[in-house]
C-alpha positions in Angstrom: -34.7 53.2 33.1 -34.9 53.0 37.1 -35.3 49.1 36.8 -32.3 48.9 34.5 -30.0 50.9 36.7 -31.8 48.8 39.9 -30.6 45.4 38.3 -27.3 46.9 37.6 -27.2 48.0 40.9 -27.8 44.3 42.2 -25.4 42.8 40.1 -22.6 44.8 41.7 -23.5 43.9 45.3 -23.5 40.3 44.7 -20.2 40.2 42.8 -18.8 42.1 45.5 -20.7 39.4 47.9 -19.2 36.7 45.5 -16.0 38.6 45.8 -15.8 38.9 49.8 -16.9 34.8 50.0 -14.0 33.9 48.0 -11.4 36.0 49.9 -12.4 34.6 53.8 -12.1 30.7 52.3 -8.4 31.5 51.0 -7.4 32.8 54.3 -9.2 30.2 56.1 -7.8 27.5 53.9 -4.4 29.0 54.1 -4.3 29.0 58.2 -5.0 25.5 58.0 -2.1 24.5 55.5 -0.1 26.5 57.6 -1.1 24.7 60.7 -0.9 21.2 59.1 2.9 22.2 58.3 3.7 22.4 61.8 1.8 19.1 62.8 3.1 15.8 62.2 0.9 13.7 59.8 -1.5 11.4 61.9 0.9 8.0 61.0 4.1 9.7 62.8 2.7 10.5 65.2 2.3 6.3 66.8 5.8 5.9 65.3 7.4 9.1 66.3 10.8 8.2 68.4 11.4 8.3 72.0 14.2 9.0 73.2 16.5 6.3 74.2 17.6 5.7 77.6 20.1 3.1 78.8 19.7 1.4 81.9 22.1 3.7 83.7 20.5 6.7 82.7 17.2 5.3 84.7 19.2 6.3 87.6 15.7 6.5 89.8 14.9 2.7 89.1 17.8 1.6 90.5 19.3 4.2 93.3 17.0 2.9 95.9 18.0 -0.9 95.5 21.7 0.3 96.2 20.6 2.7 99.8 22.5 1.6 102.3 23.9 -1.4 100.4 27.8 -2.1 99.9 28.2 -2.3 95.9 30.4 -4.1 93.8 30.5 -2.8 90.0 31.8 -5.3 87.0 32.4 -2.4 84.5 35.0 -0.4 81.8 35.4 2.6 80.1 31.2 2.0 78.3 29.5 2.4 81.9 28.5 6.3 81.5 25.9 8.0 82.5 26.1 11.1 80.1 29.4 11.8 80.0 30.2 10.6 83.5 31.6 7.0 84.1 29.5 5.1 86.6 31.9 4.9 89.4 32.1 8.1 89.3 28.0 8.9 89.7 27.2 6.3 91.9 30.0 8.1 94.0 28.8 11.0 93.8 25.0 9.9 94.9 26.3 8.2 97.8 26.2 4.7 97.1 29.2 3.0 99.1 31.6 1.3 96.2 33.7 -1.3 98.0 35.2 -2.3 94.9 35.2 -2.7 90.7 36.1 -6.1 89.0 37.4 -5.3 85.3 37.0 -7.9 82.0 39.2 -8.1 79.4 40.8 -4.6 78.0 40.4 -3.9 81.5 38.7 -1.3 83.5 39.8 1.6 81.1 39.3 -0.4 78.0 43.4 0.0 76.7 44.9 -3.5 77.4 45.4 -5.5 74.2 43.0 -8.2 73.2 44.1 -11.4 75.3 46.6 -9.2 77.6 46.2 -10.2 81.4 45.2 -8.0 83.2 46.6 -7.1 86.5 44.7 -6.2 89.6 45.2 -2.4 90.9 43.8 0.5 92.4 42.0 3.4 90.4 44.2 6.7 91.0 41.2 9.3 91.0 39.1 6.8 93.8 41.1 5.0 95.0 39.1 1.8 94.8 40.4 -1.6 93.9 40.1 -3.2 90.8 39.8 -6.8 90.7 40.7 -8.1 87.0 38.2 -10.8 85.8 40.7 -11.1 82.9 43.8 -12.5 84.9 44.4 -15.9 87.4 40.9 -15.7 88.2 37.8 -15.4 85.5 35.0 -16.2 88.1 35.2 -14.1 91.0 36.6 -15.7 94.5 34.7 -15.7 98.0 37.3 -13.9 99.0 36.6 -11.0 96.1 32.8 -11.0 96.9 33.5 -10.4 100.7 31.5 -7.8 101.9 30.0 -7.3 98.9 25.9 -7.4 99.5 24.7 -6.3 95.7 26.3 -6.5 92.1 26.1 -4.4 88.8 26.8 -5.2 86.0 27.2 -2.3 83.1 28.9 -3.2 79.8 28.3 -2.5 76.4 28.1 -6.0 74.3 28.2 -5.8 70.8 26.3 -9.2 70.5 28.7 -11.5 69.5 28.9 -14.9 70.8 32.9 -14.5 71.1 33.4 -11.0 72.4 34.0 -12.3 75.9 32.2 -9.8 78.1 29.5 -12.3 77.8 31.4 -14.8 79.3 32.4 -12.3 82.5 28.5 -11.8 82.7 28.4 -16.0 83.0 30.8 -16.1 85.4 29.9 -13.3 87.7 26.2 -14.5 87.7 27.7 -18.2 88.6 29.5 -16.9 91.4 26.4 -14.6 92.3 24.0 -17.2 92.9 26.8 -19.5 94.6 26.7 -16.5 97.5 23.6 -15.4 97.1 24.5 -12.2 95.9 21.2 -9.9 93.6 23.0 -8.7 90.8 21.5 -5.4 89.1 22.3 -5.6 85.4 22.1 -1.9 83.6 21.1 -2.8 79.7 22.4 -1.3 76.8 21.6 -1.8 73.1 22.9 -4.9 70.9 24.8 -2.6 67.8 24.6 -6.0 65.7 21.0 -6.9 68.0 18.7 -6.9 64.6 19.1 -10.1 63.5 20.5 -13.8 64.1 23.4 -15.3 61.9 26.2 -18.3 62.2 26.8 -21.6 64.0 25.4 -22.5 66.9 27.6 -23.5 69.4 28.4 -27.3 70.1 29.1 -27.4 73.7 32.0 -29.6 72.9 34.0 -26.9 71.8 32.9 -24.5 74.9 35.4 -22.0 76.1 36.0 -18.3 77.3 35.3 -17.7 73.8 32.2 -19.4 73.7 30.2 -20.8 76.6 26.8 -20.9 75.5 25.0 -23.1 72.8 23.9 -19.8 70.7 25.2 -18.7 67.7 28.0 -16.1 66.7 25.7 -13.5 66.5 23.3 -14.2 68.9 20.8 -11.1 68.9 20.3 -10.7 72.5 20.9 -7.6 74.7 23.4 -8.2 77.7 19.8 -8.3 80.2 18.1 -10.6 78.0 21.0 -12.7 77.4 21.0 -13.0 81.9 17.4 -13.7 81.4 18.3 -16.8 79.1 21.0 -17.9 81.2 19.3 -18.0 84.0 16.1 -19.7 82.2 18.0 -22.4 80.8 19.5 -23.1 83.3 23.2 -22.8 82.5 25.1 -21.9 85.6 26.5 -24.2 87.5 24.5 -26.9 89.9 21.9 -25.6 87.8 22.0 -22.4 89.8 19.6 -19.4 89.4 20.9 -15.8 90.0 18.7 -13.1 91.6 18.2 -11.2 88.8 17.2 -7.5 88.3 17.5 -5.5 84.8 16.7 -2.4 84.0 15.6 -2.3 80.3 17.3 0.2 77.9 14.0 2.7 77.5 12.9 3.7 73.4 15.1 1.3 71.4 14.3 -1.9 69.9 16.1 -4.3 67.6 15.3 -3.5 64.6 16.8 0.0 65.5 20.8 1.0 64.6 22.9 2.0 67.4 26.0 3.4 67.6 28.2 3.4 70.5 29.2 6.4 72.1 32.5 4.9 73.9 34.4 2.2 71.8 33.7 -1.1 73.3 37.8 -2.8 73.0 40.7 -1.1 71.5 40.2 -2.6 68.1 36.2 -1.9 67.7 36.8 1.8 67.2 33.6 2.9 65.4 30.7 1.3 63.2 32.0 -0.5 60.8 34.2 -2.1 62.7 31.6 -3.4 65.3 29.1 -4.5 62.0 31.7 -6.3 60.1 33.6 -8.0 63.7 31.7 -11.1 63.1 32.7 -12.5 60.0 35.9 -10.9 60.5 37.1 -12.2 63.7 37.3 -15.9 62.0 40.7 -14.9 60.3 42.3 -13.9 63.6 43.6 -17.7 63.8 44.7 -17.6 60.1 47.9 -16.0 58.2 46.0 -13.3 56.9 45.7 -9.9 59.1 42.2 -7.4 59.4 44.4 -4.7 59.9 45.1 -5.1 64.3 48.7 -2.4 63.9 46.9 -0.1 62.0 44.2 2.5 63.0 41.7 0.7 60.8 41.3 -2.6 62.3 38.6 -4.8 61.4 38.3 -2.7 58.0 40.9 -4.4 56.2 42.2 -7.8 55.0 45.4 -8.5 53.7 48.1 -11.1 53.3 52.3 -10.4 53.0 51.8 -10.8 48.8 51.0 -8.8 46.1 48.5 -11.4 44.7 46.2 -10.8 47.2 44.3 -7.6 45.8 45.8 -3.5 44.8 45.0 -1.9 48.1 48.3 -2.7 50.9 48.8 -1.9 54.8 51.5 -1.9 56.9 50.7 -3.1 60.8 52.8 -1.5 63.3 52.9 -1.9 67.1 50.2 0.2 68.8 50.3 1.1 72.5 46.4 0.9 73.5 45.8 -1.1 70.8 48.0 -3.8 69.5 51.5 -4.1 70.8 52.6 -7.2 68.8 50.3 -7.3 65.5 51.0 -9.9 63.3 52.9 -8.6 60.1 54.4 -5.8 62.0 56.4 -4.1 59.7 55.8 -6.2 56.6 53.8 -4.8 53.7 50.0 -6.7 53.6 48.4 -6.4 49.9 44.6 -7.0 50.3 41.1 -5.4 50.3 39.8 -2.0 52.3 36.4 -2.6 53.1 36.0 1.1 54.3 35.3 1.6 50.7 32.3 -0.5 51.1 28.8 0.9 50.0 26.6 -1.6 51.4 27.9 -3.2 54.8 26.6 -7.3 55.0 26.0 -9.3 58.0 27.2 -12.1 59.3 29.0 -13.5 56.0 32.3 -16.0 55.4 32.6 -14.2 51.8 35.5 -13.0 52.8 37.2 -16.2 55.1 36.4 -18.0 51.9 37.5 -15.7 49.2 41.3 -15.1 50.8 41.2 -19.0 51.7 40.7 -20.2 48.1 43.4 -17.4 46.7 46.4 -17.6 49.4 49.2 -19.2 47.7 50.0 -21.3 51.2 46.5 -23.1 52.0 48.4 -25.6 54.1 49.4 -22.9 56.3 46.2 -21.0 56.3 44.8 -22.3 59.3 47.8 -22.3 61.6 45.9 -22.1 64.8 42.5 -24.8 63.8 42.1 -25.3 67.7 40.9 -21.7 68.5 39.5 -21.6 64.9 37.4 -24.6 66.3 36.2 -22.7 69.2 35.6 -19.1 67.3 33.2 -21.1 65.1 32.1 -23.4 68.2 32.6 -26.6 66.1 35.1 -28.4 63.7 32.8 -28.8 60.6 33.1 -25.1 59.4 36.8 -25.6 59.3 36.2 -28.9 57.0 34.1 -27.0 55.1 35.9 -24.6 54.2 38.9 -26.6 53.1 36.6 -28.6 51.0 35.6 -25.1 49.7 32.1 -25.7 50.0 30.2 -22.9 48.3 28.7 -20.1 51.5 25.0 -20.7 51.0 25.6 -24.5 51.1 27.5 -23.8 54.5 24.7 -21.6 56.2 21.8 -23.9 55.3 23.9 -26.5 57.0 23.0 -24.0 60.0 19.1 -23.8 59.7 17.9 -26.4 61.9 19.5 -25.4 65.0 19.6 -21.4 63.7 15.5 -22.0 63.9 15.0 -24.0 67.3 17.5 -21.0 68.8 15.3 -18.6 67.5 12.1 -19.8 68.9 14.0 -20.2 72.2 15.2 -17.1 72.3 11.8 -15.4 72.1 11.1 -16.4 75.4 13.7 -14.0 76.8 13.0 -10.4 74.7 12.7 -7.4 76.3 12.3 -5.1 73.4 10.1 -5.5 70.2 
């Protein structure tokens, strides 16, 4: 009887043993799924983000070249630091400003595309402003008197027409004519992932087109300086004294969206993604919507045949004073309504071309249509009607010996 009750006994204390066991590993192994929630998985963290930084908000890179230096500033309404313009900070950290040269849109970014723009003084500094956009594109001997260091700070949206890039040409010409460093503060490319359209034949060069790279080029503003300089395309052969400072956690493959609308007619996204397919109808009939508050979202042509959706373009002050069609109803397509937004494509320059009841008058400017594509073949082409995919492999070749020459320049992955 005693061994019974002793075995019984024993039974007990190891299920309460078995018991006890079970209920420390459930705790344990709860602490460590509760820690494991709070940790990011191995693989995130070696692709976690950092946090981006332009070049103007790596204010302690660049303060110390500008100490007792007399600065000139090539800038508009995109040079912030934070929410403060550029002028503005560099004033207020004691850099000596002896004057600001403006591009096109001007040095508050409201003058209407191709508006001249008049030289002035800034009401809350009372600096000068020196348009770049005016009688003069390259800045005089005269503008760069006194001057002993440049910067240059303006958001590009990486379009080989979008003619800030031909300011940062100029200025760097006239830089290394007087021996001037020029500091260039980068930004991210919004359309900087990939590489699209003609190459440029440098017999159609212009304001609108200066270098032989194509419409969407996939360079930075810094490593766009970089190839300018590398290949040697100033003037004489020139080289400027060069300094960027690299935007800090972004790379190309990485969507950016601007905080400060680049030109009047770029106000958000969309706009700046679908700018370079679009922009080849501004020497046509048809409108993309400059008079409304939607422009570069919309096509549309003065008849009904043209698609459902319609506008009406009005004059704009800030944006488009005279817009053609003002005040005529435009029956077209609304590509806000877009689900999937392409690249570079002539889908649409093709589709309105083959379906406008006037294809004679289509084209009414060719010469700038000419220079926008940077040759006179895609106009051919077009009138031919020469299916899209046909057209872009007529690209390749020079497409691929711009893209191996462009890797020489990268600064970001």
């Amino acid at each position: 009887m005693t061994n019974v009750i002793s075995k019984i006994s024993m039974t007990k204390k190891t299920t309460l043993i078995f018991v006890f066991l079970m209920i420390c590993f459930t705790q344990s192994s709860c602490r460590k799924q509760s820690e494991n929630k709070n940790r990011l998985p191995e693989k995130n963290k070696t692709t976690a983000k950092k946090q981006l930084l332009t070049g103007a908000e790596q204010f302690k890179q660049y303060l110390p070249l500008l100490k007792n230096k007399k600065a000139g500033l090539v800038i508009n309404q995109t040079a912030i630091v934070g929410k403060e313009n550029l002028v503005d900070f560099l004033l207020n950290h004691g850099v000596t400003i002896c004057k600001v040269f403006a591009p096109e849109h001007g040095f508050r970014g409201d003058a209407d595309a191709g508006e001249h723009i008049q030289n002035a003084k800034d009401v809350k500094t009372g600096l000068p402003i020196i348009s770049l956009y005016g009688k003069n594109k390259r800045p005089t001997a005269e503008m760069l008197k006194n001057i002993d260091i440049m910067i240059f700070d303006i958001q590009d949206i990486g379009v080989r027409f979008y003619t800030y890039i031909s300011t940062l040409h100029y200025v760097m010409d006239a830089c290394a004519e007087h021996k001037i460093p020029l500091i260039i503060l980068d930004r991210p490319n919004p359309n900087g992932s990939y590489v699209a359209g003609p190459v440029l034949d440098m017999k159609f060069r212009s304001f609108v087109g200066m270098h032989p790279i194509p419409v969407v080029h996939g360079l930075t503003i810094g490593e766009l300086a970089k190839m300018i300089n590398g290949e040697g395309w100033l003037s004489k052969h020139r080289v400027c004294e060069l300094t960027v400072i690299p935007v800090s956690g972004w790379e190309h493959s990485q969507p950016y969206s601007l905080p400060v609308k680049p030109s009047p007619n770029l106000p958000n996204d969309l706009s700046i993604q679908l700018y370079p397919g679009l922009c080849f109808f501004e020497p046509t009939t048809v409108s993309i919507g400059r008079g409304t508050y939607f422009p570069f979202q919309v096509i549309g042509y003065p008849d009904i045949s043209q698609g459902k959706f319609s506008f009406m373009p009005e004059s704009i002050k800030g944006m488009s004073i005279n817009p053609k069609y003002s005040g005529t109803t435009c029956y077209g397509e609304d590509l806000r309504k877009l689900k999937k937004i392409p690249p570079f494509t002539l889908k649409y320059l093709i589709e309105f071309y083959r379906k406008n009841p006037d294809k004679e008058k289509f084209f009414k400017q060719e010469k700038f249509f000419n220079l926008l594509s940077g040759n006179d073949i895609l106009i051919k082409q077009i009138k031919q009607e020469i299916p899209e995919q046909e057209i872009i492999d007529s690209w390749q070749q020079k497409l691929d010996a711009y893209k191996h020459q462009r890797k020489k320049y990268l600064l970001y992955p």
